[in-house]
N, C-alpha and C positions, 0 to 999 in steps of 0.2 A: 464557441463550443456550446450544442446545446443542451440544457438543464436536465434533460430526461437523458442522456448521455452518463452524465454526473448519479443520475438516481441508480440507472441502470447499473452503473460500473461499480458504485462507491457505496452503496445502502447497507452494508455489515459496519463500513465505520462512520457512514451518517445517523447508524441507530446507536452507535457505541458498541457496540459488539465483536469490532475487530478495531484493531490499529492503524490498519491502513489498508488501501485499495490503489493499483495499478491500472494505468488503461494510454491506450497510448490514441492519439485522435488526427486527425488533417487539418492543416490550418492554410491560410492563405498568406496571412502579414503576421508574422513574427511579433511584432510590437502591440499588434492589436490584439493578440492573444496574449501576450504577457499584461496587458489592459485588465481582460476579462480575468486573468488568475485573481488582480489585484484589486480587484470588484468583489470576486470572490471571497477573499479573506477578508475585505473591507464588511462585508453584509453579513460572513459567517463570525466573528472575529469572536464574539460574546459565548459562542457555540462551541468554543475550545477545538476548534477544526482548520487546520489549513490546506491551503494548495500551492503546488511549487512544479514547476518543469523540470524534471531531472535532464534533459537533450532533447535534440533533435533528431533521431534518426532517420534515416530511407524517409525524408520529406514528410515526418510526423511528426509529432509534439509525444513524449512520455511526459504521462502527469499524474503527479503522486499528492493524493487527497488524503493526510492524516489526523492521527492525535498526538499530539504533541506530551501530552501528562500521559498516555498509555506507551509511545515510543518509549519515554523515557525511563520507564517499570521494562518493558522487554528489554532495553539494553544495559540494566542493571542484574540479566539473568548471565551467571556466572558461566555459561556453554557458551551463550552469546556472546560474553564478551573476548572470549576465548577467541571465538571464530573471526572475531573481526580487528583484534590484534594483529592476529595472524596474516592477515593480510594490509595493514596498516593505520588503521583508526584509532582515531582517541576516543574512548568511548565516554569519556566523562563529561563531553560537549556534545550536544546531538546538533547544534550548527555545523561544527564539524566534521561530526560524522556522516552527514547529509552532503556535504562542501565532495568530503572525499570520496563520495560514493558518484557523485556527479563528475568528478573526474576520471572516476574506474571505470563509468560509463562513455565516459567522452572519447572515439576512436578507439573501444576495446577491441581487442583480437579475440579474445575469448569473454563471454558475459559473466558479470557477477555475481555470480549465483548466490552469496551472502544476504543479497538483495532480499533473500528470505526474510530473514534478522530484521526488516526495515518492515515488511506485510504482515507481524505477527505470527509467523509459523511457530512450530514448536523448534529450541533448537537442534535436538537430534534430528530432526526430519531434515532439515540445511543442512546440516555435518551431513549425515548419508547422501543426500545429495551430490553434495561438493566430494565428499570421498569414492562414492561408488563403487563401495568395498564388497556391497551386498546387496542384491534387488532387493525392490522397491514391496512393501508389502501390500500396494493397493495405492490409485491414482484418484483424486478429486480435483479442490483448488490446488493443490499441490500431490508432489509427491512424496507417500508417506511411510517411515522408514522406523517411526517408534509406535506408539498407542493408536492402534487402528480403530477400535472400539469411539475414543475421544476424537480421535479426526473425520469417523462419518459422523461423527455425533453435531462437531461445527460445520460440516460441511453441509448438512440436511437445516443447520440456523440460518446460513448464509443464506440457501435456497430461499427457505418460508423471509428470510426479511427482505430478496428483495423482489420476489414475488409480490409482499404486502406494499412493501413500498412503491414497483413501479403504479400497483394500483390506486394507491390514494394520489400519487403526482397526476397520473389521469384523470381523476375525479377532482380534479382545482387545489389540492392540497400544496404550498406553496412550499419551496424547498427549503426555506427558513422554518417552515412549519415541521417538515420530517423531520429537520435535525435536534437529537436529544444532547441536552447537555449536558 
């Protein structure tokens, strides 16, 4: 997978700014992409940053580039933990809850949408989601259901960081370099 892929996809939580980043990519060898993840964590490791294959789907790789010290602050928010009870997690182990999110992913019928909980959303923005009691008050990286003011507010950070960021990877800036610890 290439690195400008990673800048591209993952730059709110390679600057720390967000918790996590989704992107799903084409691989060829399975093992040689589970290589590269473990290259990755090998070279990021100091950088308090991991990466992990949630599945396979429709012959692509999902891969989830986080923080492991900010995961574990959102999944100590009392909505959040709510939400993911509810659906069966332990939430006092983020192995685990990572384990069982990779399982709710593995030949789901319906997707898990909780998966919010896992990118840093806010958690009433997931609950409105997952309940779909009441549109949506406005769409960005997500869809947003409580403080619209605060969600284009991250949404317009996310832009400008990874706007800045794909341009310093272009300019020879190495991806060990972007990453803020």
């Amino acid at each position: 997978m290439p690195e400008k892929m990673i800048v591209s996809y993952c730059a709110p939580t390679l600057a720390g700014v967000k918790t996590a980043n989704l992107f799903s990519c084409e691989y060829e060898d399975c093992r040689m992409l589970e290589e590269e993840v473990h290259l990755f964590n090998q070279r990021l490791q100091s950088k308090n940053i991991r990466m992990m294959i949630l599945g396979y789907p429709r012959n692509r790789a999902l891969i989830y580039v986080y923080r492991p010290i900010l995961l574990r602050k959102d999944l100590e928010d009392v909505q959040t933990k709510k939400i993911l009870k509810d659906r069966g997690y332990q939430t006092e182990d983020i192995a685990q809850c990572l384990q069982h999110l990779i399982e709710r992913l593995d030949g789901y019928q319906e997707f898990p949408h909780e998966i919010g909980c896992f990118l840093g959303y806010p958690s009433e923005d997931v609950s409105g989601f997952i309940e779909q009691k009441k549109p949506c008050k406005c769409v960005g990286t997500w869809k947003v259901y409580g403080d619209v003011k605060k969600a284009n507010a991250l949404f317009e950070t996310y832009r400008k960081c990874t706007c800045f960021y794909e341009r310093q990877y272009d300019h020879g800036i190495s991806l060990e370099n972007l990453v803020i610890r």
